[in-house]
N, CA and C atoms as a LAMMPS dump frame, in Angstrom:
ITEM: TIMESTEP
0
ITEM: NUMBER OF ATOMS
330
ITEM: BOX BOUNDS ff ff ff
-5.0000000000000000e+02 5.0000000000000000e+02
-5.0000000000000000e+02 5.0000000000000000e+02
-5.0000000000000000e+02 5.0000000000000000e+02
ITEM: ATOMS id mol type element x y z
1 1 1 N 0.834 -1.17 0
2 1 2 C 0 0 0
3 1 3 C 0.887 1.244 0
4 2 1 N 0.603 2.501 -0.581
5 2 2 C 1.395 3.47 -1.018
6 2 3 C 0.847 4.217 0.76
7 3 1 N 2.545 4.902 1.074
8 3 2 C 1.542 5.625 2.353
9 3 3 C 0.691 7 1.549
10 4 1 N 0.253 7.398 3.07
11 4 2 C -0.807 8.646 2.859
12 4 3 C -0.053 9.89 2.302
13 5 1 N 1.318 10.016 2.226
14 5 2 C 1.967 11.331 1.439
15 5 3 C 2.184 10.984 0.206
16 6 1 N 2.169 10.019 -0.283
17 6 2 C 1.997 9.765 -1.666
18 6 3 C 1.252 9.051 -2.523
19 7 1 N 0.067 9.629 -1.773
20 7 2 C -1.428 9.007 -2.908
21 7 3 C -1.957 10.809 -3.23
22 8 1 N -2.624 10.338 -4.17
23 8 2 C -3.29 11.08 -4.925
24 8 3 C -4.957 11.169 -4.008
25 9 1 N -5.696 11.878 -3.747
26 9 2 C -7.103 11.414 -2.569
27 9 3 C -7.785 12.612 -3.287
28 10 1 N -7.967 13.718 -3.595
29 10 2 C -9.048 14.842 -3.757
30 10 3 C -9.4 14.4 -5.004
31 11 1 N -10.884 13.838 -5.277
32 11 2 C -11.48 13.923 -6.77
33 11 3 C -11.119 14.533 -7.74
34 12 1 N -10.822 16.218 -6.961
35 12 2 C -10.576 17.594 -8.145
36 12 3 C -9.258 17.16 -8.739
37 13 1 N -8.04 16.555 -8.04
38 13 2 C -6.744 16.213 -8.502
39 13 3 C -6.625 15.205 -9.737
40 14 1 N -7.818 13.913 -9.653
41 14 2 C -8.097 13.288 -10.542
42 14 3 C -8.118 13.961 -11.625
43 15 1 N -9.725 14.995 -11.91
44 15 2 C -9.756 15.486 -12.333
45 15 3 C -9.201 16.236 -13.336
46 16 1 N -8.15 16.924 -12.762
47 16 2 C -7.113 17.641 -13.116
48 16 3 C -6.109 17.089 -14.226
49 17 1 N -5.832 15.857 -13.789
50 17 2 C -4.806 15.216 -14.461
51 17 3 C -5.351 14.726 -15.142
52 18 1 N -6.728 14.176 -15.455
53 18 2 C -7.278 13.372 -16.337
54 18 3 C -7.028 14.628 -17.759
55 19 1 N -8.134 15.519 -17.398
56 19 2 C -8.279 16.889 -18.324
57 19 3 C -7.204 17.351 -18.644
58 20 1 N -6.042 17.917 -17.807
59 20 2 C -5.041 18.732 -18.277
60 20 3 C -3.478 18.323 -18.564
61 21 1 N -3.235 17.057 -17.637
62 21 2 C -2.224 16.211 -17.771
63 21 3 C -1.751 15.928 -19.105
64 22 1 N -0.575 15.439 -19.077
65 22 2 C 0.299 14.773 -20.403
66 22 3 C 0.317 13.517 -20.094
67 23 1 N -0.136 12.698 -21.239
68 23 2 C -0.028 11.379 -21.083
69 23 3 C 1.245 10.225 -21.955
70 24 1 N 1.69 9.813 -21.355
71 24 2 C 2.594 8.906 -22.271
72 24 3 C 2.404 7.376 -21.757
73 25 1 N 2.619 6.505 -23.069
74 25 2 C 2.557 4.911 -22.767
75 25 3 C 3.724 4.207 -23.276
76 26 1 N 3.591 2.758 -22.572
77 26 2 C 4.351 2.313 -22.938
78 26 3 C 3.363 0.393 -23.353
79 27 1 N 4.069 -0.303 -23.452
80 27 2 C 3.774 -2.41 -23.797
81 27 3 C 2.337 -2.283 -22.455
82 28 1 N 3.52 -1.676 -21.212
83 28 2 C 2.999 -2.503 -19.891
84 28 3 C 1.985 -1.616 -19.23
85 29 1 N 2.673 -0.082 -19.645
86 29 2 C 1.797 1.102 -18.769
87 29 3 C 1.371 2.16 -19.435
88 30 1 N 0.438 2.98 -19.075
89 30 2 C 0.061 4.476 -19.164
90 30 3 C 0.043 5.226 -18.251
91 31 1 N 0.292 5.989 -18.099
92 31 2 C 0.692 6.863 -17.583
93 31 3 C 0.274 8.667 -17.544
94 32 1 N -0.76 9.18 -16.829
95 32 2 C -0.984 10.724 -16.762
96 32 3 C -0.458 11.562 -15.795
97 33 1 N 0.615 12.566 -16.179
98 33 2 C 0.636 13.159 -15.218
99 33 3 C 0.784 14.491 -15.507
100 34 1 N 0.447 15.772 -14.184
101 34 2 C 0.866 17.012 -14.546
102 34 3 C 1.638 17.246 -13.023
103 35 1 N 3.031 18.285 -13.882
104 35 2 C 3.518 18.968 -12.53
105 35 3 C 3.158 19.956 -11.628
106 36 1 N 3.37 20.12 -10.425
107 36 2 C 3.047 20.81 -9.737
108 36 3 C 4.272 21.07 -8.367
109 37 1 N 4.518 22.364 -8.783
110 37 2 C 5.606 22.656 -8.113
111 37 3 C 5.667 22.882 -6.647
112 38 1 N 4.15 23.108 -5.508
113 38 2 C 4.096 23.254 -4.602
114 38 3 C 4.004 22.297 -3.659
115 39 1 N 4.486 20.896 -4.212
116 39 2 C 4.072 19.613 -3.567
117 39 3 C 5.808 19.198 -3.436
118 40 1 N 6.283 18.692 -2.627
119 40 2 C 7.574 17.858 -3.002
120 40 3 C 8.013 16.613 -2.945
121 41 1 N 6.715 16.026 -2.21
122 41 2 C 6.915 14.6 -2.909
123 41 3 C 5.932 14.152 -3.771
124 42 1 N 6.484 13.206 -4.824
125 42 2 C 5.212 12.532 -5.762
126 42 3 C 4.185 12.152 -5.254
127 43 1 N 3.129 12.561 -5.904
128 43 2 C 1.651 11.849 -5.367
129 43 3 C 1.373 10.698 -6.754
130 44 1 N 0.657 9.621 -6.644
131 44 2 C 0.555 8.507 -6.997
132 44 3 C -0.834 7.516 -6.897
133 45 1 N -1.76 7.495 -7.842
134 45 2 C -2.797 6.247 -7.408
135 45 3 C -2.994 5.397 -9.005
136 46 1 N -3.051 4.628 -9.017
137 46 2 C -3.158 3.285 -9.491
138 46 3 C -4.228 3.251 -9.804
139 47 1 N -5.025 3.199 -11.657
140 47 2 C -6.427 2.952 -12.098
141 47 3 C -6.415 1.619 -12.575
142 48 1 N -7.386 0.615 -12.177
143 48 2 C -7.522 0.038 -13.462
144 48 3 C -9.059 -0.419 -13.425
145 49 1 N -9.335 -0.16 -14.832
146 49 2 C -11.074 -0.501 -14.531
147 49 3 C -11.279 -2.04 -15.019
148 50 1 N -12.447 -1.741 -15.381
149 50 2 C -13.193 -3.446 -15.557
150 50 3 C -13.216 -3.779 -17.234
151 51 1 N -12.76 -2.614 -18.257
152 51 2 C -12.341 -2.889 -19.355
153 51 3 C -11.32 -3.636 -19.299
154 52 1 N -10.269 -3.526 -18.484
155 52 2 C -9.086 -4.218 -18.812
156 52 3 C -8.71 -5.354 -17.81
157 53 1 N -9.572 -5.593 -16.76
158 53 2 C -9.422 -6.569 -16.054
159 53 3 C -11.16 -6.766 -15.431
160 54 1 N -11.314 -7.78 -16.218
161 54 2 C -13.1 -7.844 -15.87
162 54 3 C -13.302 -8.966 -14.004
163 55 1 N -11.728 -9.512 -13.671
164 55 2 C -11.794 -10.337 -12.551
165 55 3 C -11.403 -9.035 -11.012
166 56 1 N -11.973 -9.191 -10.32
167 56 2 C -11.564 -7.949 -9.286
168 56 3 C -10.19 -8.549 -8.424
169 57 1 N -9.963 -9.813 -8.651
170 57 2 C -8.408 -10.355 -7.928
171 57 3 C -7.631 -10.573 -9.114
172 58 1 N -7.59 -9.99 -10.1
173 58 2 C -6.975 -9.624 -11.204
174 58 3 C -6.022 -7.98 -11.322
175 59 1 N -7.368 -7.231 -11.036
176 59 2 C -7.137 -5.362 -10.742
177 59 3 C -6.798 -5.295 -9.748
178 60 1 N -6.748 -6.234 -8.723
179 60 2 C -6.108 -6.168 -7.299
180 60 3 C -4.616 -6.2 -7.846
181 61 1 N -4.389 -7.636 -8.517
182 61 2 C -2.871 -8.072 -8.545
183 61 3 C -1.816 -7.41 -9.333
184 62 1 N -2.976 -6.185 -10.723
185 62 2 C -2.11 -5.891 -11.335
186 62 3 C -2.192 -4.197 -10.608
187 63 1 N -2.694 -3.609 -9.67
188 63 2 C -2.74 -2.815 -8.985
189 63 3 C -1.303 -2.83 -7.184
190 64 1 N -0.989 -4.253 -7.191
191 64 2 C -0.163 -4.324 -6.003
192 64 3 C 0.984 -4.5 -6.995
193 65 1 N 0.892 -5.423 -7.857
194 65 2 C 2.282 -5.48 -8.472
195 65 3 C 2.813 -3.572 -9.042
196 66 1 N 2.092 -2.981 -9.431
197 66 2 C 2.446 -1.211 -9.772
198 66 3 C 3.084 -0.723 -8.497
199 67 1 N 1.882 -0.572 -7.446
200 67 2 C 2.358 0.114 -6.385
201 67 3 C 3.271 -0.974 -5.509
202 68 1 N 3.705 -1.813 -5.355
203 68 2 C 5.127 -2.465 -4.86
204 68 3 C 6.313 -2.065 -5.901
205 69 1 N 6.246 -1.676 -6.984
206 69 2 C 7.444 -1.458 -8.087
207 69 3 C 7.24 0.449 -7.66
208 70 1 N 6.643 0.686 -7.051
209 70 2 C 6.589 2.486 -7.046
210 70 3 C 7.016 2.141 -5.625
211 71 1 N 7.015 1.698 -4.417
212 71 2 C 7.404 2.231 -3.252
213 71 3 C 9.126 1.739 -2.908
214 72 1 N 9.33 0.815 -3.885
215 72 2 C 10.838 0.076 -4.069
216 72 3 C 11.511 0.928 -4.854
217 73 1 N 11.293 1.959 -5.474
218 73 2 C 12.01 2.912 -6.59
219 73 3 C 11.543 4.031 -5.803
220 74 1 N 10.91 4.737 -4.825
221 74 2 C 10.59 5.98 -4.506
222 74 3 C 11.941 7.458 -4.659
223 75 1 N 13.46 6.332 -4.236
224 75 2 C 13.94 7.701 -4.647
225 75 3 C 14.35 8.13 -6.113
226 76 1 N 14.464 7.189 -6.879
227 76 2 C 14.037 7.251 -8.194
228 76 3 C 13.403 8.06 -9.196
229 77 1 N 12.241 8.325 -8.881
230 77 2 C 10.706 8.747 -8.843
231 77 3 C 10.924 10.342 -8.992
232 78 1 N 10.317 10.942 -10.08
233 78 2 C 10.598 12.838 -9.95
234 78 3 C 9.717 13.282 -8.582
235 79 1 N 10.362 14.506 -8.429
236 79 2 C 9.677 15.454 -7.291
237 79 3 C 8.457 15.699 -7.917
238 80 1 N 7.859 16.487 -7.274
239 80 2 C 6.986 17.542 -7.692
240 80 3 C 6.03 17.425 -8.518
241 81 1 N 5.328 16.306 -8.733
242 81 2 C 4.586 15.371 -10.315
243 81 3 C 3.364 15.108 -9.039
244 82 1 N 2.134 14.757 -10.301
245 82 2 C 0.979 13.986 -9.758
246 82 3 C 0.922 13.285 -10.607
247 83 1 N 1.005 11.709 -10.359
248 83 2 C 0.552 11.088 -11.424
249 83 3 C -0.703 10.401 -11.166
250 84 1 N -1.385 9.631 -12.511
251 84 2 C -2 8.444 -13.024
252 84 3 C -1.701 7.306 -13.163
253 85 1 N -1.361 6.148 -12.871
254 85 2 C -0.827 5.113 -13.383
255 85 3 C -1.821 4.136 -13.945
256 86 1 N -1.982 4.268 -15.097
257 86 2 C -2.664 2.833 -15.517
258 86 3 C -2.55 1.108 -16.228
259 87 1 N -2.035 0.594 -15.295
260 87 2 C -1.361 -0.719 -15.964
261 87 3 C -2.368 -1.121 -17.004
262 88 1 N -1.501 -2.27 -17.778
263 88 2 C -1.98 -2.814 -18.667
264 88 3 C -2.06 -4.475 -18.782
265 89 1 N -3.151 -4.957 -19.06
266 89 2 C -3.196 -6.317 -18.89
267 89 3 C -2.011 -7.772 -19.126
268 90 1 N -1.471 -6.871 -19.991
269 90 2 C -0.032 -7.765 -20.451
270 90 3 C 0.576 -7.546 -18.827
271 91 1 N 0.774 -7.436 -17.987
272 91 2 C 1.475 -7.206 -17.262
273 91 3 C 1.346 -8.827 -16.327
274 92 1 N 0.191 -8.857 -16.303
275 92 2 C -0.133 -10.709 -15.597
276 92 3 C 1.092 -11.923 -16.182
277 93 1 N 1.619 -11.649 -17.218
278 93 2 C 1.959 -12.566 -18.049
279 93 3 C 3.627 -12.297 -18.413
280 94 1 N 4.154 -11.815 -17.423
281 94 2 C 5.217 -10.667 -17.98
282 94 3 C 6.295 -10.949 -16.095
283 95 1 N 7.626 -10.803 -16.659
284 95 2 C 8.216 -10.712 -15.621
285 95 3 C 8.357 -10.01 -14.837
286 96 1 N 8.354 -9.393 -13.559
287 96 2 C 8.792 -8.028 -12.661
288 96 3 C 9.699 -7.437 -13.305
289 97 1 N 10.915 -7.955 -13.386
290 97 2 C 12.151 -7.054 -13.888
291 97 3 C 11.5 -6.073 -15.268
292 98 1 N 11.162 -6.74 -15.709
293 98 2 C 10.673 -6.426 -17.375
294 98 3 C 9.566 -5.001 -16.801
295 99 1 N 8.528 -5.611 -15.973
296 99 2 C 8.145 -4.852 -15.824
297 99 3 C 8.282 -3.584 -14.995
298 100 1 N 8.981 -3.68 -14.209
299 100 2 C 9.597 -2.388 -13.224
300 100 3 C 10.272 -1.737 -13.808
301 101 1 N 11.482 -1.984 -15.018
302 101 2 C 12.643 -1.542 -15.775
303 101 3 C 11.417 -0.409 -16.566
304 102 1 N 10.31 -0.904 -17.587
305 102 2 C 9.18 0.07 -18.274
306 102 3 C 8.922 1.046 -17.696
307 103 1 N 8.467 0.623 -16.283
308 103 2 C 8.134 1.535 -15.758
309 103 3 C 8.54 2.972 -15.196
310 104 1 N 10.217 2.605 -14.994
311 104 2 C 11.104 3.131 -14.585
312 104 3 C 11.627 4.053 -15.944
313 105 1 N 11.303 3.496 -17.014
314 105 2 C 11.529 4.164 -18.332
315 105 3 C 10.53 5.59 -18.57
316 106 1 N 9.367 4.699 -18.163
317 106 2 C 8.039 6.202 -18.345
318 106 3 C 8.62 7.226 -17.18
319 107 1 N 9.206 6.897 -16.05
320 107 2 C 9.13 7.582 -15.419
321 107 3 C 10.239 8.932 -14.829
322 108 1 N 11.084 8.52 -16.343
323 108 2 C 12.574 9.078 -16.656
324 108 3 C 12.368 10.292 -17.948
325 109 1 N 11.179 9.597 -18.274
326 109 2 C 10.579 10.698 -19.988
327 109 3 C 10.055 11.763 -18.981
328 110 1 N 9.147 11.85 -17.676
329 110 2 C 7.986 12.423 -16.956
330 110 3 C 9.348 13.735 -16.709
């Protein structure tokens, strides 16, 4: 579980990033985020709906496997960002390394 300084929680923030954010993807992930300079650590929450995982211990697993690869890289990770993270179903089927390294890629473009 991501702690409470680096989740994303106000609707309007959703919001925000959904509408005004830059989005980039990759095989495993998507990714929305916009900066914001008055925050200094990353904020962070994890989507995935029922298009892409219709089993709910599915969006669980590909929702813990994201946020365990985000709290193991935190210093990694830019300042000052809100992101989106939206995995992608290939990810069930796919190694950690493979997949943390992607991730770590989107999060070097941000």
């Amino acid at each position: 579980m991501l702690p409470k300084s680096n989740r994303i929680t106000l609707p309007s923030d959703f919001y925000k990033i959904k509408k005004f954010g830059k989005r980039i993807s990759n095989t495993f992930f998507s990714v929305s985020f916009i900066k914001d300079s008055s925050i200094d650590t990353p904020l962070f929450s994890v989507i995935v709906s029922k298009i892409i995982a219709k089993k709910s211990t599915q969006r669980n697993k590909l929702k813990r496997i994201t946020k365990g690869i985000i709290i193991r890289n935190k210093n990694k990770l830019p300042t000052g960002v809100k992101c989106l993270v939206f995995p992608k179903f290939v990810i069930l089927n796919s190694k950690n390394i493979e997949i943390e390294s992607e991730l770590l890629k989107l999060f070097k473009q941000i």
